[in-house]
FITI-777173 format. One record per residue: residue number from 1; residue in one letter; y, x, z of N, C-alpha, C in turn. Coordinates in Angstrom, 2 decimals, m for minus. Layout:
{nr: NUM rest: A n.c2: Y n.c1: X n.c3: Z ca.c2: Y ca.c1: X ca.c3: Z c.c2: Y c.c1: X c.c3: Z}
...
END
This chain:
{nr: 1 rest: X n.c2: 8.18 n.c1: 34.70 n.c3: 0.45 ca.c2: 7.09 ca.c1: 34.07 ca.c3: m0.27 c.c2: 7.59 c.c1: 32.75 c.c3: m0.88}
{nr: 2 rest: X n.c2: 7.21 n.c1: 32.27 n.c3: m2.10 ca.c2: 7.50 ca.c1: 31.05 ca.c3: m2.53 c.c2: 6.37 c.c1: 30.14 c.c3: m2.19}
{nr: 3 rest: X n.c2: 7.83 n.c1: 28.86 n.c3: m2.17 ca.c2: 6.92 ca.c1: 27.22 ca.c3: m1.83 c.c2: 5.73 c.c1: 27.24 c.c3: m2.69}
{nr: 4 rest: X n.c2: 4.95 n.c1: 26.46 n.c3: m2.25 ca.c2: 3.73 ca.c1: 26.27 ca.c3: m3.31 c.c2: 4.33 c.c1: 25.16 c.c3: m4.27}
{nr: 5 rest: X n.c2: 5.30 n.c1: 24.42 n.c3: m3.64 ca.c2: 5.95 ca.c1: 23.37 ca.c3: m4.62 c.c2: 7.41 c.c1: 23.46 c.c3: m5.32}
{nr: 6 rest: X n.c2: 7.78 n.c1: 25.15 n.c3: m5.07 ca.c2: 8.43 ca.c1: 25.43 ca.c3: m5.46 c.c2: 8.88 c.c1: 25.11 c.c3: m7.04}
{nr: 7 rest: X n.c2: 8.30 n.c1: 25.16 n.c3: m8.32 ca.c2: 9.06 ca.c1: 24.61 ca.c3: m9.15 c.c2: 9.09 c.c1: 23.17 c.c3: m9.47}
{nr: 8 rest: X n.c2: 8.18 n.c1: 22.26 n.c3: m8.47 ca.c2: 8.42 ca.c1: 20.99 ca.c3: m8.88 c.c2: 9.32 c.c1: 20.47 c.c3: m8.15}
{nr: 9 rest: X n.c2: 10.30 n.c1: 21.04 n.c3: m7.07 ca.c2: 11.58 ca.c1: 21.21 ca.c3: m6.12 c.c2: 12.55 c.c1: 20.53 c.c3: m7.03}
{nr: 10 rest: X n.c2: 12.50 n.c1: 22.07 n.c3: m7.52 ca.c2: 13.67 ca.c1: 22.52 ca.c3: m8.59 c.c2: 13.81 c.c1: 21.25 c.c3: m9.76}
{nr: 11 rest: X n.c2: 12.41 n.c1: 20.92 n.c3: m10.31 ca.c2: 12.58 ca.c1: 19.70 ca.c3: m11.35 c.c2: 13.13 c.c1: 18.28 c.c3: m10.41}
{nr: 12 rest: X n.c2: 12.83 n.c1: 17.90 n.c3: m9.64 ca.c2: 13.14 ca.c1: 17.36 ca.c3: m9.08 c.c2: 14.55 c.c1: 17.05 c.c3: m8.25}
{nr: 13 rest: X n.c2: 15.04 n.c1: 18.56 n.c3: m8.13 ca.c2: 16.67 ca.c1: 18.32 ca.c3: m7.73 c.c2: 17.09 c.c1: 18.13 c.c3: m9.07}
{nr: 14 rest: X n.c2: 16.71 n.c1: 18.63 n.c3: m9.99 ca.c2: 17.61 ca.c1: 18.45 ca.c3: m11.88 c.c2: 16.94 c.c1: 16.79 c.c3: m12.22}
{nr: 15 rest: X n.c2: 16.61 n.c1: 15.80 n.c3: m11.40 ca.c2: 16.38 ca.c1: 14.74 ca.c3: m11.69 c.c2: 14.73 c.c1: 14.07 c.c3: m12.41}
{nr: 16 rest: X n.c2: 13.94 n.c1: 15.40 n.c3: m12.21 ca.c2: 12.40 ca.c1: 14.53 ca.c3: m12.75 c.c2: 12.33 c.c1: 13.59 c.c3: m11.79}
{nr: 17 rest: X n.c2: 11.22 n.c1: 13.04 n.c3: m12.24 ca.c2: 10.82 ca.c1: 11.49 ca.c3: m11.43 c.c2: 9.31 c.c1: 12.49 c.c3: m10.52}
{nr: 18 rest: X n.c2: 9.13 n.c1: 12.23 n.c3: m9.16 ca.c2: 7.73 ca.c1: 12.60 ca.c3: m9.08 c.c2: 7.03 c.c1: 11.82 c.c3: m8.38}
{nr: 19 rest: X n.c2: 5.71 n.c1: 12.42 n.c3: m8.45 ca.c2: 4.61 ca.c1: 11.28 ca.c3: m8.21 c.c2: 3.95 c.c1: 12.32 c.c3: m7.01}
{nr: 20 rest: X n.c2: 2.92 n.c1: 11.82 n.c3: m5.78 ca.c2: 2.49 ca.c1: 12.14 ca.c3: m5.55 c.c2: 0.87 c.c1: 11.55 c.c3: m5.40}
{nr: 21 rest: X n.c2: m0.02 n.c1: 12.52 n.c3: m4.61 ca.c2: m1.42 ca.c1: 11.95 ca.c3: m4.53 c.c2: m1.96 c.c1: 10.98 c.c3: m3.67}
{nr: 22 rest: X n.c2: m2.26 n.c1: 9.52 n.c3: m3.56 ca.c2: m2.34 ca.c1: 9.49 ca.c3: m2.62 c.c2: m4.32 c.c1: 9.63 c.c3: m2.26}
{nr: 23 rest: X n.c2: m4.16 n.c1: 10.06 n.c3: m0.94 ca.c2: m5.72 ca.c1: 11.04 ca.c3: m1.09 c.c2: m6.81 c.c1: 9.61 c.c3: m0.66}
{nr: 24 rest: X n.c2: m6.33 n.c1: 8.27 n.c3: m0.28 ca.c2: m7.53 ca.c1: 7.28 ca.c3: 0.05 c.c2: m7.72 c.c1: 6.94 c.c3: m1.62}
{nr: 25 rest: X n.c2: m6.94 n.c1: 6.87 n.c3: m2.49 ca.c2: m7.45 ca.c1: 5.67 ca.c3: m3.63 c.c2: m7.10 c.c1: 7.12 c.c3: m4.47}
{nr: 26 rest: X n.c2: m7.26 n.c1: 7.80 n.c3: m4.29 ca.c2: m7.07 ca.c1: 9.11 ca.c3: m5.63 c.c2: m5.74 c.c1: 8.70 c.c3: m6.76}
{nr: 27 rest: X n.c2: m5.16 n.c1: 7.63 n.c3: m6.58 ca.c2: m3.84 ca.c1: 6.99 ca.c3: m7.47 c.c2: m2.75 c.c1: 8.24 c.c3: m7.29}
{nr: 28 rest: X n.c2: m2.10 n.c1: 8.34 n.c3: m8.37 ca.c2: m0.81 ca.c1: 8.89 ca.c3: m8.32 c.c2: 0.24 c.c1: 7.87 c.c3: m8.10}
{nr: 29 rest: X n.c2: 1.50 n.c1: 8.29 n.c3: m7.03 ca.c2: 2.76 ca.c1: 7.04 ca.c3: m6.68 c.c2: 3.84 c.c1: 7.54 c.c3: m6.69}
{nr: 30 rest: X n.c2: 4.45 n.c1: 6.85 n.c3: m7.49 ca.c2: 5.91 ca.c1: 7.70 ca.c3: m7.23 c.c2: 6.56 c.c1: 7.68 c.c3: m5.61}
{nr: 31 rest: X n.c2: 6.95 n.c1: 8.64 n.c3: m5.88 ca.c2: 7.44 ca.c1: 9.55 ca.c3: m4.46 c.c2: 8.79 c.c1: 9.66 c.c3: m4.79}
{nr: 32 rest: X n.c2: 9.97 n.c1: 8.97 n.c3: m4.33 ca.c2: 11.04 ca.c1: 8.93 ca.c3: m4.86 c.c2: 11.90 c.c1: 10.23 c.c3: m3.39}
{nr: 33 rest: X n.c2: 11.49 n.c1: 10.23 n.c3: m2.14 ca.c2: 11.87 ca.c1: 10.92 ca.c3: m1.20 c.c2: 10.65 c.c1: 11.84 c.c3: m0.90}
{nr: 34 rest: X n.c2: 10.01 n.c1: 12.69 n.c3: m1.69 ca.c2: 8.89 ca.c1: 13.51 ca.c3: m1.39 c.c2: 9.40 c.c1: 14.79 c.c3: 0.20}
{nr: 35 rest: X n.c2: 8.83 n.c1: 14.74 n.c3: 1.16 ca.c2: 8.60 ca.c1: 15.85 ca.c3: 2.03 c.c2: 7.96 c.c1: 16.94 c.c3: 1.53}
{nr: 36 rest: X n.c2: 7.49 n.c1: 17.19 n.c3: 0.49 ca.c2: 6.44 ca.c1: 18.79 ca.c3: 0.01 c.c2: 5.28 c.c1: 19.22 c.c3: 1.15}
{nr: 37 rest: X n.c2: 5.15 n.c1: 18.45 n.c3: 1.31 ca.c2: 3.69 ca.c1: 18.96 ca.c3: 2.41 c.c2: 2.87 c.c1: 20.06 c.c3: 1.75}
{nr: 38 rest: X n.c2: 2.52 n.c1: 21.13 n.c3: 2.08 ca.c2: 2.00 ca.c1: 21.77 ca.c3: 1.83 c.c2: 0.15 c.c1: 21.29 c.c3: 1.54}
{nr: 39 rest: X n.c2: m0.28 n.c1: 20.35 n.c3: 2.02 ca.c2: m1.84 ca.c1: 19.73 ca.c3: 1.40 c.c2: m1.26 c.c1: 18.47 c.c3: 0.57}
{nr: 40 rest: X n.c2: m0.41 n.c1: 18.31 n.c3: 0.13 ca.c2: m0.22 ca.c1: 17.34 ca.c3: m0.52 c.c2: 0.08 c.c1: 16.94 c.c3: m2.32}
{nr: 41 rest: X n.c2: m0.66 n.c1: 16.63 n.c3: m3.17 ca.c2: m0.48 ca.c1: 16.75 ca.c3: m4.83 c.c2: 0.88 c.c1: 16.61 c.c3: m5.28}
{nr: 42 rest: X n.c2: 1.42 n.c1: 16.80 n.c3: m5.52 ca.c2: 2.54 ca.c1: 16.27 ca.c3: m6.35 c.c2: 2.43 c.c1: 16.80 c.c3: m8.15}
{nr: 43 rest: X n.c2: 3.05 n.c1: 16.22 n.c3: m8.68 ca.c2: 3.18 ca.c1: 15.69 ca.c3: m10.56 c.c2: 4.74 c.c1: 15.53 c.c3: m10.84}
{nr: 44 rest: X n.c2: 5.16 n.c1: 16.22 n.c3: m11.78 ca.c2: 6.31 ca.c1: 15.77 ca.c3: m12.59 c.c2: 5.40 c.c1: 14.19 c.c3: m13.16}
{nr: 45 rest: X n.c2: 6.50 n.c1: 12.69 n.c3: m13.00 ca.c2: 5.60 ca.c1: 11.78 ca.c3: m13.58 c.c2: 5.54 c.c1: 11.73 c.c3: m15.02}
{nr: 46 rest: X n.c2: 4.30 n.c1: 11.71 n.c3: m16.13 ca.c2: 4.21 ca.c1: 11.73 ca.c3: m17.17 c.c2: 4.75 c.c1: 10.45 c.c3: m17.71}
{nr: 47 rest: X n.c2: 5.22 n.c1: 10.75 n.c3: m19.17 ca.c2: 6.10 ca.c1: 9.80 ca.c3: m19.79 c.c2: 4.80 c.c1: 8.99 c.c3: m20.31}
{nr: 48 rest: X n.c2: 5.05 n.c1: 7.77 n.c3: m20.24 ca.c2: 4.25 ca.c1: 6.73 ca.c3: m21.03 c.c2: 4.19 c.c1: 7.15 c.c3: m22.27}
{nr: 49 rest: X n.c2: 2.52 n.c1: 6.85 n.c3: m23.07 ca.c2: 2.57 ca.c1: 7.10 ca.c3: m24.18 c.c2: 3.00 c.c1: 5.88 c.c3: m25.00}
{nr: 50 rest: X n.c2: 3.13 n.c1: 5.56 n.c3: m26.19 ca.c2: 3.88 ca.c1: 4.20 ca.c3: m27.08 c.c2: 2.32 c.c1: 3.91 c.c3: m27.40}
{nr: 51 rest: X n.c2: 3.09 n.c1: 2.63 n.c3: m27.52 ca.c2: 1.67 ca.c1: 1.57 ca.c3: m28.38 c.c2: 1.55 c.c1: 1.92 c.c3: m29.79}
{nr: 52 rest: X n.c2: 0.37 n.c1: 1.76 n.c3: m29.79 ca.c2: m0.08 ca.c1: 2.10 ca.c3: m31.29 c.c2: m0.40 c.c1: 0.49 c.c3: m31.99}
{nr: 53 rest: X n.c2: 0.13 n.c1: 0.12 n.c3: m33.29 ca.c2: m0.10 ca.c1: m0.81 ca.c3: m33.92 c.c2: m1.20 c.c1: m0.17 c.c3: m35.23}
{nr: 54 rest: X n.c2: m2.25 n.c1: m0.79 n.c3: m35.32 ca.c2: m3.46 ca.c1: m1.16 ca.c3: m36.07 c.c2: m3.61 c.c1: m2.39 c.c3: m37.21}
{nr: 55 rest: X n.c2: m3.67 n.c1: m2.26 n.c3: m38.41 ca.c2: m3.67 ca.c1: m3.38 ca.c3: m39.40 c.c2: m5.00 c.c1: m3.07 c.c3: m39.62}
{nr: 56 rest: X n.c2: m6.20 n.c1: m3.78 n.c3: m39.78 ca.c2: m7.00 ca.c1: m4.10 ca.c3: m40.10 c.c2: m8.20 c.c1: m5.95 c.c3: m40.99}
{nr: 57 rest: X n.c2: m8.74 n.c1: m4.78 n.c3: m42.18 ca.c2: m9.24 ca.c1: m6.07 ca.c3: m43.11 c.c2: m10.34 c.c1: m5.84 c.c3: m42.78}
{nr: 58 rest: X n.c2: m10.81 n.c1: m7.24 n.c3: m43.22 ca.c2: m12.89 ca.c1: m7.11 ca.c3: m43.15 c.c2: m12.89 c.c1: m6.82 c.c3: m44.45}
{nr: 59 rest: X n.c2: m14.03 n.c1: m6.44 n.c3: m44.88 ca.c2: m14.79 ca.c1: m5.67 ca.c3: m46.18 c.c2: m16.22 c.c1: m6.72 c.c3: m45.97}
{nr: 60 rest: X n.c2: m16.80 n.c1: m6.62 n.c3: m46.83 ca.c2: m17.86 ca.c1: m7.07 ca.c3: m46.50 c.c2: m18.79 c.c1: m6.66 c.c3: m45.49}
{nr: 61 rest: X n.c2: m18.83 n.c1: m5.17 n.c3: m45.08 ca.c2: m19.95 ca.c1: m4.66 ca.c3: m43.96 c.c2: m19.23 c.c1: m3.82 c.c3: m42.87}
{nr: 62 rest: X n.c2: m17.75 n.c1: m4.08 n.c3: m43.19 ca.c2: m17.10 ca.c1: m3.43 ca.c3: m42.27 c.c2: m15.49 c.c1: m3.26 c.c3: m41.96}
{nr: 63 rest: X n.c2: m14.71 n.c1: m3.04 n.c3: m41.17 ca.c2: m13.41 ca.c1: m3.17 ca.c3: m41.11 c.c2: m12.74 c.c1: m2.08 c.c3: m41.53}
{nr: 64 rest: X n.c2: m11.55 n.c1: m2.00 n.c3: m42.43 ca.c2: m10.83 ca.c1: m1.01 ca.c3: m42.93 c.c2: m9.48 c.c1: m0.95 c.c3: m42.50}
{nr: 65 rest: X n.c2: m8.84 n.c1: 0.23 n.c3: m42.04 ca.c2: m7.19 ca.c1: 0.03 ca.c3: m41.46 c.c2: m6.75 c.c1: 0.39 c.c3: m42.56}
{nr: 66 rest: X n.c2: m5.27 n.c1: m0.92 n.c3: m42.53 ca.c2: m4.60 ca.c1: m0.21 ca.c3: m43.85 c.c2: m2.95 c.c1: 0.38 c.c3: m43.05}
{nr: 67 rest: X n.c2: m2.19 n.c1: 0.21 n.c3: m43.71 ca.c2: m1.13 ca.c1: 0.91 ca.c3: m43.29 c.c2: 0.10 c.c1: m0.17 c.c3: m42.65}
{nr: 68 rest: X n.c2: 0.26 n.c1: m1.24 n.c3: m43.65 ca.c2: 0.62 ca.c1: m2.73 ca.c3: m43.05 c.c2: m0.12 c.c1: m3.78 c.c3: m43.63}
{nr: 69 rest: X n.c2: 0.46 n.c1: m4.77 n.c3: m43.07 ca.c2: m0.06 ca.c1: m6.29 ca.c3: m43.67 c.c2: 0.47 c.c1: m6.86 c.c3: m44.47}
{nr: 70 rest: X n.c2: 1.05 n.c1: m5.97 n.c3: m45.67 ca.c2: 1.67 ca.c1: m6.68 ca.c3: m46.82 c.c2: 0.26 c.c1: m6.91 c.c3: m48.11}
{nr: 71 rest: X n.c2: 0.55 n.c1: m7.93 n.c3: m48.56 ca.c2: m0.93 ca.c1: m8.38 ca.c3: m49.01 c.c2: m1.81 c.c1: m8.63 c.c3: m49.05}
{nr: 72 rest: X n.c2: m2.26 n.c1: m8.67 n.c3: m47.62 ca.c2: m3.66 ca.c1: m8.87 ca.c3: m47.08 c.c2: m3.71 c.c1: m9.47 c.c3: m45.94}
{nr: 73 rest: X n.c2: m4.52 n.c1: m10.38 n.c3: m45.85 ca.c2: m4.82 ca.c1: m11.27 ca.c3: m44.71 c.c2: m5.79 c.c1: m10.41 c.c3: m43.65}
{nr: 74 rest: X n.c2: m5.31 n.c1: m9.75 n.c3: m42.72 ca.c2: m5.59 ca.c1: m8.91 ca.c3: m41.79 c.c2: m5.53 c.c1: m9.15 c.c3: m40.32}
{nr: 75 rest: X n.c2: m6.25 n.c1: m8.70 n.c3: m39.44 ca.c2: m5.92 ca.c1: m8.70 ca.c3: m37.75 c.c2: m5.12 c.c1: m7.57 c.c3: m37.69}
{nr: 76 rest: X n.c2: m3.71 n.c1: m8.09 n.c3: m36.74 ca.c2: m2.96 ca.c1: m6.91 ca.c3: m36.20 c.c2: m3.54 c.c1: m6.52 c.c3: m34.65}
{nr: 77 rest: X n.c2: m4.08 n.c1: m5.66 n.c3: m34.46 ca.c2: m4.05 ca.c1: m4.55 ca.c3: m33.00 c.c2: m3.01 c.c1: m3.98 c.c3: m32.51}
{nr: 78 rest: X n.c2: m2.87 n.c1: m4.35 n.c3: m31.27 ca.c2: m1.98 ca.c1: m3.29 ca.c3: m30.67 c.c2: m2.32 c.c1: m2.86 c.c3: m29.20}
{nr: 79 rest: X n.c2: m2.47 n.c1: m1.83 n.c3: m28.89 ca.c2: m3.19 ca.c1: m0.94 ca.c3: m27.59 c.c2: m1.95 c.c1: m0.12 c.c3: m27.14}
{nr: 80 rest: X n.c2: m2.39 n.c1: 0.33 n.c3: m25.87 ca.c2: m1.15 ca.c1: 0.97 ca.c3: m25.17 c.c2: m1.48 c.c1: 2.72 c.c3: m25.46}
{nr: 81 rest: X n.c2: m0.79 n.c1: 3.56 n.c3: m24.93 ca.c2: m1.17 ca.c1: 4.50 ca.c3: m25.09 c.c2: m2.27 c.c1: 5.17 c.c3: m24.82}
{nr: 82 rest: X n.c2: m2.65 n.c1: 4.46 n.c3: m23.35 ca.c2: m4.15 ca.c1: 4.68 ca.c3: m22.84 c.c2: m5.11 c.c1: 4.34 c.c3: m23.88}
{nr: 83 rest: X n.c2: m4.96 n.c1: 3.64 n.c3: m24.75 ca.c2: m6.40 ca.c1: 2.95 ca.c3: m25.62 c.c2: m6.75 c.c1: 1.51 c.c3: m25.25}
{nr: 84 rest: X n.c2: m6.11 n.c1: 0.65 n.c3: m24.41 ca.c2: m6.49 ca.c1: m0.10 ca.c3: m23.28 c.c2: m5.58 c.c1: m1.32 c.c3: m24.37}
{nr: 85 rest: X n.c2: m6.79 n.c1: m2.35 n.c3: m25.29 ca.c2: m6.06 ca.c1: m3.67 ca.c3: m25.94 c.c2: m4.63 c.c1: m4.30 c.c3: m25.28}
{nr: 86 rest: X n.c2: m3.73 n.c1: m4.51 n.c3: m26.47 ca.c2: m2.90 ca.c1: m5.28 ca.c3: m25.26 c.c2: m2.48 c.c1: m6.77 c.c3: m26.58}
{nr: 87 rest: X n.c2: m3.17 n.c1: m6.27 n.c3: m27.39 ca.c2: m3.42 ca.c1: m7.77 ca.c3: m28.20 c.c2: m3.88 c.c1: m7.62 c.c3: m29.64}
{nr: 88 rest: X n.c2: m4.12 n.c1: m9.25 n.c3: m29.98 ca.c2: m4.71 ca.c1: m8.86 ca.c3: m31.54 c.c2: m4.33 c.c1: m10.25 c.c3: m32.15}
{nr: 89 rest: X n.c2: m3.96 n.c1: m10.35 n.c3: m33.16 ca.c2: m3.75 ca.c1: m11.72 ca.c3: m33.96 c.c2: m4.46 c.c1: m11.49 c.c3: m35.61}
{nr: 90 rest: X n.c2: m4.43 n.c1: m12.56 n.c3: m35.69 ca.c2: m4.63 ca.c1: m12.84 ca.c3: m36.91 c.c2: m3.41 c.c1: m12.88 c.c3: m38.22}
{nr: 91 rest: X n.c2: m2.95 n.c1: m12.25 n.c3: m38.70 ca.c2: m1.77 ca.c1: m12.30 ca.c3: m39.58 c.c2: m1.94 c.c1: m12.29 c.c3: m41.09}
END
């Protein structure tokens, strides 16, 4: 019969990174020496997504993204991959 964690073993001897569950705070942690417990989550860990940069002008009734800030006095955005601000200026 196969492991139930049988192919995340295998990624894991070829060098993935893994994470497991931990079951009080529902968080995923990397698990750098995982045991495979059979009740226990494990995850290949997902790659961070990239920040997204945002140029945006006011209009009179509303904000428009353009593509950069060449010519226009604009706020730059930039958010992480989650969606989650990680700044904004004025440029």
């Amino acid at each position: 019969m196969k492991h139930k964690h049988a192919d995340l073993i295998h990624a894991w001897a070829d060098g993935a990174q893994i994470q497991s569950r931990n079951d009080i705070s529902g968080c995923w942690e990397d698990n750098r020496l995982p045991i495979w417990a059979q009740d226990t989550m494990y995850r290949i860990k997902p790659e961070p997504k990239p920040d997204v940069v945002k140029y945006l002008i006011c209009g009179l009734k509303s904000w428009v993204e353009v593509d950069d800030q060449v010519g226009h006095e604009c706020i730059k955005i930039v958010v992480d991959g989650k969606g989650k601000l990680k700044s904004a200026e004025v440029v």
